[in-house]
N, C-alpha and C positions, 0 to 999 in steps of 0.2 A: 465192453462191446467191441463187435470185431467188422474190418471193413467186409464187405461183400461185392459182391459183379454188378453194380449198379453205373457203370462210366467214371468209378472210383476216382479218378483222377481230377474230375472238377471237384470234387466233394474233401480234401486234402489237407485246409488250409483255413481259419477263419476267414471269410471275407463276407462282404455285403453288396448284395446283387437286390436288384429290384422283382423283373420278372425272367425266368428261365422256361427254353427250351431244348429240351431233351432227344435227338434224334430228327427233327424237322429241325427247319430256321428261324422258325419266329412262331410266337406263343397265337392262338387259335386268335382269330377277329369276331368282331359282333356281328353276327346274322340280322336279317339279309342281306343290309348293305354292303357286309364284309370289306369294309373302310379303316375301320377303328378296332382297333390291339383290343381284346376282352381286359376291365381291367379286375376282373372279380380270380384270373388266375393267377397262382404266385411261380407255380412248378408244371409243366406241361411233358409228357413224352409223344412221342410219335405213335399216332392214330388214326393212320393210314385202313385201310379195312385187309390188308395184307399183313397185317404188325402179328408177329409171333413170339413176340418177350414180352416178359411181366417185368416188374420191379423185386428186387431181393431185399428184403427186410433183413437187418443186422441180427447176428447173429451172436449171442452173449455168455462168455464173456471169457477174458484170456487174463490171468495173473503172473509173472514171472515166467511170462511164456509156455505155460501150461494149462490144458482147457479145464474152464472152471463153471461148474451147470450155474445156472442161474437159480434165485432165491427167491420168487414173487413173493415171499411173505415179509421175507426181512430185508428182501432188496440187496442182498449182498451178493456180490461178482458184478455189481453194474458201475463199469470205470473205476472201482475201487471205490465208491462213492454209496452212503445209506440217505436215504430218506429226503434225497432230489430231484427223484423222476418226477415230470408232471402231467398234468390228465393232457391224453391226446400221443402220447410216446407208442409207438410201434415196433415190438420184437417179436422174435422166434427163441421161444426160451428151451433152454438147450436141458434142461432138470426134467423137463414131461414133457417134452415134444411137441409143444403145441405153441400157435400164434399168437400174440395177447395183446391186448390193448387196453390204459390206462385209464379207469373212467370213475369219476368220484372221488381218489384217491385209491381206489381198488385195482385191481387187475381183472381184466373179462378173457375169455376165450372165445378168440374166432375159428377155433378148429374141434373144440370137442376134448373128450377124452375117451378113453376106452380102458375097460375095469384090467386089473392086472391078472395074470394066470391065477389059478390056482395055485400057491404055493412055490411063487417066483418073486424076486425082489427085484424087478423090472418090469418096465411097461412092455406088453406084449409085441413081437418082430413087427403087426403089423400096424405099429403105432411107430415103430422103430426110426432114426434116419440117419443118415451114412457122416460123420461129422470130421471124418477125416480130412477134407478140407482145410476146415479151419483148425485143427490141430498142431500145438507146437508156432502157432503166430499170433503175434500182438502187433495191434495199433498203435499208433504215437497215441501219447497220453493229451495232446491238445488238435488231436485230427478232430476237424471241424469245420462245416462250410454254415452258414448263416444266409438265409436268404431274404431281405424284406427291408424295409426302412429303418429297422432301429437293428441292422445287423450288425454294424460293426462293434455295439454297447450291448449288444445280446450275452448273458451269461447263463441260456438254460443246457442244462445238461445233454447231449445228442452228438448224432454224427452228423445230421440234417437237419437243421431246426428253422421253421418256416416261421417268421417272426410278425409277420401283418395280421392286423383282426381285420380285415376285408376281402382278404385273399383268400382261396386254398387250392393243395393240389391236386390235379387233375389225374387218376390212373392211367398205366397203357391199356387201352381199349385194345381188347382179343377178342374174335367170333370163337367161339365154344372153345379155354383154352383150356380143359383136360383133354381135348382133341387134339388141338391145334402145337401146343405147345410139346414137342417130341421129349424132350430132356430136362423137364421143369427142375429147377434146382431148392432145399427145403428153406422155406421163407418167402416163396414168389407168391405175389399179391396182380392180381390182373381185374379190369373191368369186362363181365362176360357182355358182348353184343349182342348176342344173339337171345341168351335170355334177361339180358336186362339184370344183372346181379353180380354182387363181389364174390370174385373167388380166389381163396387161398390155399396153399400147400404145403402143408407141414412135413414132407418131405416122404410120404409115401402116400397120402390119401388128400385131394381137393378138399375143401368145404367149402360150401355156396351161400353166400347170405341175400334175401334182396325185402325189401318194406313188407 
């Protein structure tokens, strides 16, 4: 798994934090009194009603410093590691192009797929997404930030692993971000405001999810 433009720099290192905030100072308060820290949040970004960035989900995965797609079935290219991802894990899998997310032991798609050409052994240009990037670069094999009360004894596999059952995290809240956001980069995950739904970017086309 490879790091991404997420404020990279706190996220580094094992450690064990309680509650974070991302962009703002301090994690949102309890309404109306707005007195008291929420304590139902673990992970917070700035969610000002001007916020124009999303969050970039990791991007998978780099072997001997070469890009290597990912394997939803057999799990292989994730940290060198088989059969440890756990339900709740969040990537942009780099084998089809799409967002996924861990559920049951399965893998789900938050973005879709799209049928391949006629007579091409690739997904179609406009399923496509630019991965030069992250090409040619690897992570430390123990880059890892933990965040919650049993972070410092945490041993699940991630590059961010949010370790409380009380907690969770909060998206960056964006007003319409296939609008708003000018230079989405593939793997941004944002909360839309305006219509009330998650949307994510697999690196040329949105998907909107909401109940």
């Amino acid at each position: 798994m490879k790091k991404t433009i997420l404020t990279i720099t706190l996220f580094s290192s094992a450690i064990a934090l309680a509650q974070i905030a991302i962009g703002k100072s301090e994690v949102s308060k309890i309404q109306p009194a707005n007195t008291v820290t929420n304590p139902s949040i673990s992970l917070e970004f700035y969610d000002n009603a001007d916020n124009k960035q999303g969050l970039v989900l990791p991007w998978t995965s780099t072997v001997n410093n070469q890009p290597l797609a990912y394997n939803a079935t057999t799990e292989a290219g994730y940290r060198g590691m088989q059969g440890t991802v756990v339900d709740g894990t969040i990537i942009l899998d780099l084998s089809d192009k799409m967002v996924k997310y861990r559920r049951n032991g399965a893998w789900s798609s938050l973005t879709g797929t799209l049928p391949l050409t006629a007579g091409a052994t690739t997904y179609n240009t406009f399923n496509a997404i630019d991965s030069s990037l992250q090409d040619n670069k690897k992570e430390s094999a123990t880059a890892k930030t933990a965040i919650g009360t049993n972070g410092a004894t945490d041993t699940t596999v991630g590059i961010l692993v949010l370790t409380d059952t009380d907690k969770a995290m909060v998206l960056p809240k964006v007003a319409s971000p296939h609008l708003n956001i000018k230079n989405p980069t593939p793997g941004m995950m944002a909360y839309d405001t305006t219509k009330k739904q998650l949307a994510v970017y697999n690196g040329t086309v949105w998907s909107f999810w909401k109940p």
